[in-house]
N, C-alpha and C positions, 0 to 999 in steps of 0.2 A: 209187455206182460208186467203186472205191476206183482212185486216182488213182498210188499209189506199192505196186507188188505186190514182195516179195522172194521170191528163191526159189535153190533152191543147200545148203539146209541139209542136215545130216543125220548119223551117225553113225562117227563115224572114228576111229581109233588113233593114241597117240601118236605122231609124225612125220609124221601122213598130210597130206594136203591136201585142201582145197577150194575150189570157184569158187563164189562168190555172185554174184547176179545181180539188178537193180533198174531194173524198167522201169515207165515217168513215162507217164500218159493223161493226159486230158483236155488239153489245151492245157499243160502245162509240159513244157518243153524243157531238159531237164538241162541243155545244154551253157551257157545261158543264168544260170546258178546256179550259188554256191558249193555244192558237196555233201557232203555228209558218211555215214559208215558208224558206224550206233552198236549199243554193246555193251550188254547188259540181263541182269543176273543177278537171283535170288529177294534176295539179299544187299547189291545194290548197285546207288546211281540209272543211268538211261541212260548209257552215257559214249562219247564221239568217242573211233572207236579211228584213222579215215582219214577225210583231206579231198582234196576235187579243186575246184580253184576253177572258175573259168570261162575264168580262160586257161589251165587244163592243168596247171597246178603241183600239187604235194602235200605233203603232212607227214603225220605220224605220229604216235602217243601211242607213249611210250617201249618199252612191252613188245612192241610188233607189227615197229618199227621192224627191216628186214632178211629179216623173213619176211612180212609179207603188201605187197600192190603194188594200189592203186587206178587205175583206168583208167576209161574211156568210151569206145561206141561212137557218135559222132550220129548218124550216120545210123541207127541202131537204137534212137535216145532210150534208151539204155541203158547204166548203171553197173555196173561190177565189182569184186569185190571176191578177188582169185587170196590163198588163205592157205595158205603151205608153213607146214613143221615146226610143225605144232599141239600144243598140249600141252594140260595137265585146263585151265590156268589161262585156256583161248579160249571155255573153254564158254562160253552163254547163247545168247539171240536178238536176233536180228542185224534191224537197220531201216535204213532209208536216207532220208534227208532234207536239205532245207536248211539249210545252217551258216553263219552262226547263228541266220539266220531259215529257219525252216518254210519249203515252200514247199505246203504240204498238210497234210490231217491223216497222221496218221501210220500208216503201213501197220499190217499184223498181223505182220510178221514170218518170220524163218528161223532156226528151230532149230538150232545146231549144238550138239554132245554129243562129244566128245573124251573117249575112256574107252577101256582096255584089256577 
């Protein structure tokens, strides 16, 4: 049973936007967890592009920083990931997990494809 599903991805134009979405089964309680939103290209390891800790703070890796906003809902055990102004450079697949520790194995993932 996979524990951490994303979903949200999918194919957009430059400037477009999208909402990603990361919702936690079995017994983990996002709000409980640092969390993180990671980025997966063919070219480059996983990389933290957003964090949400567990008191609600966040930060950003420098290229995202101003256009995408991490969020949680608890009561719907569920993370967000809102990304304006996309550009080629957002493409890959998107996972969501604990930062820095796992809190699971690690979902499959959301496509996102940023292309004219």
């Amino acid at each position: 049973q996979e524990v951490l599903v994303e979903s949200g991805g999918g194919l957009v134009q430059p400037g477009g936007s999208l909402r990603l979405s990361c919702v936690a089964s079995g017994g983990r309680v996002l709000s409980a967890n640092d969390m993180g939103w990671f980025r997966q290209t063919p070219d480059k390891a996983r990389e933290l592009v957003a964090r949400i800790s567990s008191d609600g703070s966040t930060t950003y890796e420098d290229s995202v920083k101003g256009r995408f906003t991490v969020s949680r809902d608890d009561a719907l055990n569920t993370m967000y990931l809102q990304m304006n102004s996309l550009n080629p450079a957002d493409t890959g697949v998107y996972y969501c997990n604990g930062h820095p520790v796992p809190i699971s194995d690690w979902g499959r993932g959301t496509k996102v494809t940023v292309s004219a």
